[in-house]
Structures are given as structure tokens and as C-alpha cells.
C-alpha positions in Angstrom: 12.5 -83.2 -100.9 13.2 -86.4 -102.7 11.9 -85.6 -105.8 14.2 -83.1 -106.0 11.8 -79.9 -104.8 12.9 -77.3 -102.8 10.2 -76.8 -100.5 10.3 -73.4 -98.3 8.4 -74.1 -95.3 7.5 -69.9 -95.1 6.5 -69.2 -98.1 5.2 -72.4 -100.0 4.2 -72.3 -103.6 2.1 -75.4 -105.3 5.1 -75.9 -107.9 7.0 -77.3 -104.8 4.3 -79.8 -104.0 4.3 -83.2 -105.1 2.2 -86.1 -104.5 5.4 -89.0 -104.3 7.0 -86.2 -101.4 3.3 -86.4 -100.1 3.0 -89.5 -99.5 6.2 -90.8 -98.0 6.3 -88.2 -95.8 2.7 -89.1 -94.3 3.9 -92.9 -94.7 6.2 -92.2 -92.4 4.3 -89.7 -89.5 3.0 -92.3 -87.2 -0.6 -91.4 -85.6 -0.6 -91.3 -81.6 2.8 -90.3 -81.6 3.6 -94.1 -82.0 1.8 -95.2 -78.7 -0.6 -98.2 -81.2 -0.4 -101.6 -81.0 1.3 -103.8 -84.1 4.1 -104.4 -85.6 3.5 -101.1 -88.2 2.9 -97.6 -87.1 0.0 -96.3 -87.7 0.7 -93.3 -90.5 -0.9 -90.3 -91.0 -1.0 -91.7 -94.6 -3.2 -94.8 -93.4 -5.3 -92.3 -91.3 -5.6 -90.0 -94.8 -7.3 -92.9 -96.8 -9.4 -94.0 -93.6 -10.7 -90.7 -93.8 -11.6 -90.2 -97.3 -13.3 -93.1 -97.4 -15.6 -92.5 -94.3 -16.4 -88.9 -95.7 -17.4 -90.8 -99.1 -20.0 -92.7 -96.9 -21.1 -89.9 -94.7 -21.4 -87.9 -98.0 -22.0 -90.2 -100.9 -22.8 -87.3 -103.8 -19.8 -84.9 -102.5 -18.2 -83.9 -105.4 -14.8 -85.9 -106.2 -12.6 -82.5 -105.5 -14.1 -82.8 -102.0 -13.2 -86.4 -101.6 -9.7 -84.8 -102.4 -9.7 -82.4 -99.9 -10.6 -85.2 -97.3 -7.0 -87.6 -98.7 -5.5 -84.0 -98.6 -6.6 -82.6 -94.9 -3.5 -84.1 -93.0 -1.2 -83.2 -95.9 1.2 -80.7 -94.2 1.8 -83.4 -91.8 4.4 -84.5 -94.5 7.0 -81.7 -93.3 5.7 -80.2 -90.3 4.4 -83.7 -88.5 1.4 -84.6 -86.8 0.7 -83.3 -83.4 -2.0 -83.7 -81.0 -4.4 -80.8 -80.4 -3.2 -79.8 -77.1 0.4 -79.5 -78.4 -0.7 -77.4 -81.5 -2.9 -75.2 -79.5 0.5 -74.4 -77.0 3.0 -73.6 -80.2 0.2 -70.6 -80.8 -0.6 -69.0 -83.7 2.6 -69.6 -85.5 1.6 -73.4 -86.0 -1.8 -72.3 -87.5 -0.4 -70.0 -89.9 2.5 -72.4 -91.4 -0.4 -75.4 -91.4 -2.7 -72.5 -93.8 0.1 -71.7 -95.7 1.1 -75.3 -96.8 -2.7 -76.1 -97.1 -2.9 -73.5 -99.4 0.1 -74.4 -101.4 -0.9 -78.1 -101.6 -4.5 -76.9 -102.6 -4.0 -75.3 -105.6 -1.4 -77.6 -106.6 -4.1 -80.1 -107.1 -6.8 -78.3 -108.4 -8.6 -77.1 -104.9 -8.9 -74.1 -103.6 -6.7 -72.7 -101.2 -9.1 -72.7 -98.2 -12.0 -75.5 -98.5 -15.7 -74.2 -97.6 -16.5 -74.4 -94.2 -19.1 -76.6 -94.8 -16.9 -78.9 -96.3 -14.3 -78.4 -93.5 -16.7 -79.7 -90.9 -17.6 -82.7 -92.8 -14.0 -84.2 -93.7 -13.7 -82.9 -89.5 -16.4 -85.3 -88.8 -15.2 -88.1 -90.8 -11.6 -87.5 -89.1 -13.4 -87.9 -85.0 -14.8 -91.7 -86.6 -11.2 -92.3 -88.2 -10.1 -91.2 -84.3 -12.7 -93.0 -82.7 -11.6 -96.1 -84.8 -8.2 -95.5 -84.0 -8.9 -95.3 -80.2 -10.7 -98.6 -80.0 -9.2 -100.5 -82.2 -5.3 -99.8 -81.7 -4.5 -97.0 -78.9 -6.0 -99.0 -76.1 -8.8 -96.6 -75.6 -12.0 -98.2 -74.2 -15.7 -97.7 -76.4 -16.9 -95.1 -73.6 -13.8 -93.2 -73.3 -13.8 -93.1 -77.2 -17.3 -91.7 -77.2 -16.7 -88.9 -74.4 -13.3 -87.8 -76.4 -14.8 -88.2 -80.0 -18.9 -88.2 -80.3 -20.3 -91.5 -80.5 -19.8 -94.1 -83.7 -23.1 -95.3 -85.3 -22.6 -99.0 -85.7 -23.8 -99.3 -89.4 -21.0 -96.6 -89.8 -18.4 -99.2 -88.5 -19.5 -101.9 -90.7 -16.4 -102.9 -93.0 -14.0 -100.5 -92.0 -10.7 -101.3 -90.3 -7.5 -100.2 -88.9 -4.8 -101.8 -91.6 -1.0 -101.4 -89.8 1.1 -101.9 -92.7 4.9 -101.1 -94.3 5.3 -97.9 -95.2 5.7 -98.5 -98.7 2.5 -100.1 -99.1 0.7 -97.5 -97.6 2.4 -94.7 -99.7 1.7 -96.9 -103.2 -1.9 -96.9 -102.1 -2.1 -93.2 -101.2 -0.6 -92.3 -104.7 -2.6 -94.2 -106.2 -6.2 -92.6 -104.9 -4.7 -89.5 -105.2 -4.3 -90.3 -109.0 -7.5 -92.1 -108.9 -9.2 -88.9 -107.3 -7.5 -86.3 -109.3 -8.8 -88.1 -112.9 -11.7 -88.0 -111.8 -11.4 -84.3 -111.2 -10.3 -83.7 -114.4 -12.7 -86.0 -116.8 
């Protein structure tokens, strides 16, 4: 990695984790394996913030380590990439595993635990179908009604001051460092 880590994709530990690695990586992942309109990929690191702030307003007293976990769901993405569904689901069980294992690792390198509650897994989920519904309609060419059958319906007050922001990488990786700081004092105070 850049900031000098040694990161072994197999057998992760959360002393090779850092946020700056983090964030450049998703920075540079584009979403929709590029296919958006703009001048800027959309990056998984945009998506991450998109996210975290829609699970804030789908659950406004979640505890801050949760709002974490949402910034944090795409993290593996950094090494491994971002894949569609249909792709992950034909590399098998292999793809799963390494995406638990670096999960894990980056976890408990910020102060979560390894594997978030299933509760909590189906909320940041949620909150990622509205970031892909958003994603759809606003830059992937995907009509409302073919956005609704792939992802559940948006409720419109839902939509109300969110956007898709297509920007340099390196604004997009200041900004994800700095809610991950933002998040993780908030953790600890």
C-alpha cells in the first residue's frame, strides 16, 4: 500500500489497515464498472458517504459505530474492487470468504466488530438499494420504473437534498478521510 503497509490479501490483520490506503483505493473504484454519465467516475468512495448519510436518515439515533459500519461496508473494494452481484455470486464462495476476511480486519482496526449484527447489516443494505436507486436514475441511465423493479421503490421525502456529486478523486478521498475521522471521534468521546 502507499502508506507503506503490507497488506496480505489471505490473511488480513487490522495493523495493515489504514484509512489514507482506504480511501484512495475506493477513490479510485468507479461504481457501474464506469458505464455513468460525467466527466468523473462515480467511486465507490462517493457511493460510501452517499450511503452513510442515507442510513443516518433512515436511522437517526443509530449509534455513531454503526454510522461507521455504513462509510465502512464497501471498504474491501479498496483491494479487491467492486463487482456487480451477478459476477460475485459466479467467482463462488472464494469471493465471499476474502470480502469476510478483509471486513473483519478493517472492523476491528476501527473499533467495530468483526462481523456487524444482522440487524445492522440489513439497514446499511437498505440504505445501499436508495444510494443504487439514486445512482440508477440519476447517472446510469436507468429509467424511475426500472429503478423501482431492480431496487424497491424511493420514498420521495427520502430523496429530498440528496445528490449524485461526480468529482476528482482527490476530493472525494479528502472528504472520506475526513468523516471517517469525524465518525471515529465520535466513537471514542
Amino acid at each position: 500500500m502507499l502508506s507503506g503497509r503490507r497488506l496480505d490479501l489471505l490473511d488480513p490483520t487490522p495493523m495493515d489497515i489504514e484509512i489514507e490506503d482506504i480511501a484512495r483505493g475506493l477513490a479510485f473504484v468507479a461504481r457501474w464498472n464506469g458505464q455513468t454519465e460525467g466527466e468523473f467516475a462515480y467511486s465507490v468512495a462517493e457511493h460510501s458517504l452517499l450511503v452513510e448519510e442515507i442510513f443516518g436518515r433512515l436511522n437517526p439515533a443509530a449509534p455513531v459505530r454503526w454510522r461507521m459500519a455504513a462509510l465502512l461496508h464497501d471498504a474491501p473494494e479498496y483491494v479487491i474492487g467492486d463487482m456487480i452481484s451477478p459476477v460475485k455470486s459466479s467467482v463462488g464462495p472464494g469471493y465471499a470468504e476474502l470480502d469476510q476476511r478483509l471486513t473483519a480486519a478493517i472492523h476491528l482496526r476501527f473499533g467495530l466488530p468483526a462481523a456487524v449484527p444482522k440487524t445492522i447489516k440489513a439497514k446499511i443494505k437498505r440504505a445501499d438499494r436508495v444510494s443504487a436507486w439514486l445512482e440508477a436514475t440519476c447517472i446510469a441511465g436507468f429509467t424511475e420504473a426500472e429503478a423501482d423493479r431492480l431496487f424497491g421503490k424511493m420514498p420521495a421525502p427520502l430523496r429530498e437534498g440528496l445528490s449524485i456529486r461526480l468529482r476528482p478523486p482527490v476530493e472525494v478521498r479528502r472528504d472520506y478521510t475526513a468523516r471517517h475521522r469525524t465518525l471515529l471521534a465520535s466513537m471514542e468521546g
